[in-house]
C-alpha positions in Angstrom: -55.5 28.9 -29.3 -52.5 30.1 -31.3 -51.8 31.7 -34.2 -49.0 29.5 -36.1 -47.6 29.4 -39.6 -47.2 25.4 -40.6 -44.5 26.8 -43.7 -43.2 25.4 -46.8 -41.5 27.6 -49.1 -40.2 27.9 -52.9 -37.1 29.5 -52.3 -35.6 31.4 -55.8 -32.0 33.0 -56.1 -32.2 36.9 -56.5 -29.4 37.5 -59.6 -26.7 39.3 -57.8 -27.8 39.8 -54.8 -27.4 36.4 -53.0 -30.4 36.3 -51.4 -33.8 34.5 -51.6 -37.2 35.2 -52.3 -39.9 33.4 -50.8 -43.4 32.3 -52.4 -45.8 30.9 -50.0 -48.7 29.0 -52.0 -51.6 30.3 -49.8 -51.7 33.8 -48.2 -52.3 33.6 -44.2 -49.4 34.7 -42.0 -46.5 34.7 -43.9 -47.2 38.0 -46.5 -47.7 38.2 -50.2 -46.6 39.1 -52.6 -43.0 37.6 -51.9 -40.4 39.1 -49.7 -36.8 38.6 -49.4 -35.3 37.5 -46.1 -34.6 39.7 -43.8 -30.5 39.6 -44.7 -31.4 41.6 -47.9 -33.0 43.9 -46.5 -31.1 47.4 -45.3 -30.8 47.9 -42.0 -33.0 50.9 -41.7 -35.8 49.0 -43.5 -35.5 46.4 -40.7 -35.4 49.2 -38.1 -38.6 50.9 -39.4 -40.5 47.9 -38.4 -39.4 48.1 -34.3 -41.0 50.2 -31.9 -39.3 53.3 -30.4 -38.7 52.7 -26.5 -38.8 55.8 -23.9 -38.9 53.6 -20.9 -39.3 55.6 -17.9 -36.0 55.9 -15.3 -35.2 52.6 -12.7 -34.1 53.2 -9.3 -33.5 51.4 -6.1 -36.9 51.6 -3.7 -36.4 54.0 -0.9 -38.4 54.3 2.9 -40.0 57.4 1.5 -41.6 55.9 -1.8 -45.2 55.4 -2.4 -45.4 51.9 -4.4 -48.5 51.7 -6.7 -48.3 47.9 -8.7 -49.5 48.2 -11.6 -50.6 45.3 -13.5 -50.8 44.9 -17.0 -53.1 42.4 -19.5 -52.1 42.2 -22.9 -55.3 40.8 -25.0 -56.3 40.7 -28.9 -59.7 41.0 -30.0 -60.9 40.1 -33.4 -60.1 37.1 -36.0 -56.9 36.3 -36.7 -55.8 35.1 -40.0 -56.1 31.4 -41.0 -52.6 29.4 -40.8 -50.7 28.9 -44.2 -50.4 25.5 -45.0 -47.5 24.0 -47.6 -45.5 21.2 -48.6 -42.1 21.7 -46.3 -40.4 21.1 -49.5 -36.7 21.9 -49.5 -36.8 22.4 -45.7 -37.9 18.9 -44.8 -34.8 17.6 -43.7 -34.1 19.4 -40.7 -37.6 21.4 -40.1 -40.2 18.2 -40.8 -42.1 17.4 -43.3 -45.0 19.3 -41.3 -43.2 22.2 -39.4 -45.7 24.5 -37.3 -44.4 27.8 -36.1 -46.1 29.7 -33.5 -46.6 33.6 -34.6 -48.9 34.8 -31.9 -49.0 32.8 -28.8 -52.1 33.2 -26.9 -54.8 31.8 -24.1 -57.9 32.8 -25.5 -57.6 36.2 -25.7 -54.3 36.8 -23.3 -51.6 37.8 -25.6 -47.8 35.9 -24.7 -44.8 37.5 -25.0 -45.9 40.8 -26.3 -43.1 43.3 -25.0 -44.7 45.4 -22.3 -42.9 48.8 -21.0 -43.4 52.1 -18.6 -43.2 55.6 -20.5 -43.1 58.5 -18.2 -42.0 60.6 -15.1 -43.2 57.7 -12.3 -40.0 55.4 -11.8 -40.3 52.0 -11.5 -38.6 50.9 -8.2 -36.3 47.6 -8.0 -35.9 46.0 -4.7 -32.4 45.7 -5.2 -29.6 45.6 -7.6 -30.0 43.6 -10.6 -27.7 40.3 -11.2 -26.1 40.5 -14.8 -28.2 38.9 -17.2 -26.7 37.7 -20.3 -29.6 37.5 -22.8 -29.5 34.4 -25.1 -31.5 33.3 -28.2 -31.0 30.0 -29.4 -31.7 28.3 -32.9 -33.3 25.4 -31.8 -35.8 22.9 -33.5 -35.6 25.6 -36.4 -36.7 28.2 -33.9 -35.2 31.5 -32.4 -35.4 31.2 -28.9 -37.2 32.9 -26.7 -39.2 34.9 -29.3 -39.0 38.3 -26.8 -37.3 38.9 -23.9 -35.8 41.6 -21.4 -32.1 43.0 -20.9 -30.4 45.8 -19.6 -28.2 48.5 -20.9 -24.3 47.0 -21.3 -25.6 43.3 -22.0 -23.8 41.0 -24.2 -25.9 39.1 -26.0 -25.1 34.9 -26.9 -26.1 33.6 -30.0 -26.6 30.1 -29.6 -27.0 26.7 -32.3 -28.9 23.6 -31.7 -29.9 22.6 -34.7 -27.5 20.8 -37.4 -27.5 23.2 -40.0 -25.5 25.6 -41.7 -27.3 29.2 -41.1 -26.3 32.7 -40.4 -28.3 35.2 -37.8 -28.3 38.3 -38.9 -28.6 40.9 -35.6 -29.8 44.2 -36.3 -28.8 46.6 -33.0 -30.7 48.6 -31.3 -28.5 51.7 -32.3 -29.2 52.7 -35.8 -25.3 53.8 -36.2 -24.1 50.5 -35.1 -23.3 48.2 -38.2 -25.6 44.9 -38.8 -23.6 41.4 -37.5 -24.1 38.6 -39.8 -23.0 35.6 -37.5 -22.4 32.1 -39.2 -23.2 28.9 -37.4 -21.8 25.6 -38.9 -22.6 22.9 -36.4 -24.6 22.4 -33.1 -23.3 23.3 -30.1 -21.1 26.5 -31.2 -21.7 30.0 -29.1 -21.0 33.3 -30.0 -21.1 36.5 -28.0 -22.1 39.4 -30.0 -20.5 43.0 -28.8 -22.4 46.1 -28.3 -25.8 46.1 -30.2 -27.4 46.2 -26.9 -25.5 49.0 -25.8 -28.3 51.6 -25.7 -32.4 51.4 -24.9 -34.1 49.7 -28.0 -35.0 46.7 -29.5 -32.3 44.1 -31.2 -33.9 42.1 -33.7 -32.3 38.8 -34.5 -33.2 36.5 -37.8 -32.2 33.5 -39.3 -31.2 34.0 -42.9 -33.1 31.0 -44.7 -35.9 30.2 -42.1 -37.9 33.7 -42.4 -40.5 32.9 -40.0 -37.3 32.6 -37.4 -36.7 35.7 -35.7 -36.5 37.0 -32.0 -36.0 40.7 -30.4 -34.4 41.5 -27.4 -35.6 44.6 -25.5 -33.0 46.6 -24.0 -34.5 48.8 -21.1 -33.4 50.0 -17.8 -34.2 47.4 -15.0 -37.5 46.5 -14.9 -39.1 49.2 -17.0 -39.3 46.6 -19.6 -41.1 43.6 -19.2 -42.6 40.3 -21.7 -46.1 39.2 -20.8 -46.7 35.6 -19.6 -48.6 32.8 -20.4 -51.6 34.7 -18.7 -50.7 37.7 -20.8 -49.8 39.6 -18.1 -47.1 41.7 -17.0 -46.1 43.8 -13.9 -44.3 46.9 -12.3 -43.9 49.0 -9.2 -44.0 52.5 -9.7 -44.1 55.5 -7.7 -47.0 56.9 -7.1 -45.7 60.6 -6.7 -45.2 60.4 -11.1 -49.1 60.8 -11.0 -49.4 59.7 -14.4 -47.9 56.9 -16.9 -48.2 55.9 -20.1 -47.7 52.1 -20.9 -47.0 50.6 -24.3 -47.3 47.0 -25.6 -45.3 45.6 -28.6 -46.0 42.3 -30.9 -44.1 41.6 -33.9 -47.8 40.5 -35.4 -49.7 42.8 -34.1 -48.2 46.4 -33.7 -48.2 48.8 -30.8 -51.0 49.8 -28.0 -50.5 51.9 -25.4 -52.8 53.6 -22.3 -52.3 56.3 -20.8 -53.0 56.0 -16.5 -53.8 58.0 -13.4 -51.7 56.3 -10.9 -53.5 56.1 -7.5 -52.1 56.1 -3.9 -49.5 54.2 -2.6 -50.0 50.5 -1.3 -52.7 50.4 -4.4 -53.1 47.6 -7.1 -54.1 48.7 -10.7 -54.7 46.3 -13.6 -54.6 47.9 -17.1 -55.8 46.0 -20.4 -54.2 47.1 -23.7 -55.8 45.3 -26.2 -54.4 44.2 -30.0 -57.5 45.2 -32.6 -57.3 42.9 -35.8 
């Protein structure tokens, strides 16, 4: 069962400020009372809403190690708001006349692509050295795509359209210092690299200007102390065992932060930890 948004919107010009305020008729996932995109918004406002990432240290695994794999669940418990249902309106054209957005994807209670990460002295050990990894999000089917996902320090991220409209992404970086791009798309197809917002650990928000249910986050971690949970809501890591003690965190945009704190046992173990989301 998922959480979704099926979204119409009344969309009003703010005098002077060029941006748009958004009335939903009926009050389920999308907030009351209205809201302005997220272009108005300051960047700091924007950055209050991320979480703050202390991943613990990557390194190559050694002979000497003592590998624990640790498992992660990611589950929600509770009832989770009704879907908001209005005419498409305006947004018909190139959204439908019925558009349904997924907000929290989920398997029963197993929570996908939740951001999932490793705080603490234990290093999580890589097998070997990473390939680079250009992260993309795609506007697609009036959609940024993938919702979450992983990259490393130094990535460039691609901005990519598929859809025939004229819309800008606005991409907040993970470095509060580092100015806000605005990136303007005018026909299917184009690509744009975007320079160092994912220079530093943190969490790049992108949104599309006029669609504000459309937004995706990029997670900038070192290798592999970062992870997204699956279809299963799950997510995994090797650690050393000789850190003793870890703390791991879980992120939704919906749904906040939980973390757990965990005794690591000997090496050649498997532990499975369950964070759960309490609405």
């Amino acid at each position: 069962m998922s959480r979704r948004w099926v979204v119409g919107l009344l969309a009003v010009a703010v005098a002077g400020t060029g941006a748009f305020v958004f009335w939903p008729a009926t009050d389920g996932d999308v907030v009351a009372p209205p809201r302005a995109v997220p272009a108005a918004q300051s960047a700091a406002a924007r950055a209050l809403r991320l979480p703050r990432l202390r991943p613990s240290p990557s390194r190559l695994r050694t002979p000497a190690d003592q590998p624990v794999q640790l498992e992660v669940r990611v589950v929600v418990a509770g009832t989770l708001p009704a879907d908001t249902m209005v005419n498409a309106g305006a947004i018909e054209p190139a959204c439908g006349a019925a558009f349904v957005d997924t907000a929290v994807t989920r398997r029963g209670s197993a929570v996908q692509d939740a951001l999932v990460w490793v705080e603490g002295p234990a290093p999580v050990l890589i097998g070997a050295a990473p390939a680079e990894h250009r992260p993309t999000v795609r506007l697609e089917a009036c959609r940024l795509q993938p919702r979450m996902q992983v990259a490393a320090a130094g990535s460039m991220l691609q901005l990519v359209m598929r859809d025939s409209l004229a819309e800008s992404l606005v991409v907040v970086p993970s470095v509060m210092a580092l100015p806000v791009d605005t990136v303007r798309f005018l026909m299917d197809g184009q690509l744009v690299p975007v320079r160092q917002v994912a220079d530093s650990t943190g969490v790049v928000a992108i949104y599309a200007a006029h669609l504000p249910w459309a937004r995706a986050f990029v997670a900038v971690t070192p290798t592999a102390s970062g992870a997204v949970s699956d279809s299963t809501g799950t997510a995994r890591f090797t650690l050393d065992a000789r850190g003793a003690r870890t703390t791991i965190r879980a992120w939704h945009p919906s749904l906040g932060v939980v973390s757990a704190k965990v005794k690591l046992g000997a090496g050649g173990s498997t532990q499975v930890v369950t964070l759960t989301f309490r609405r």
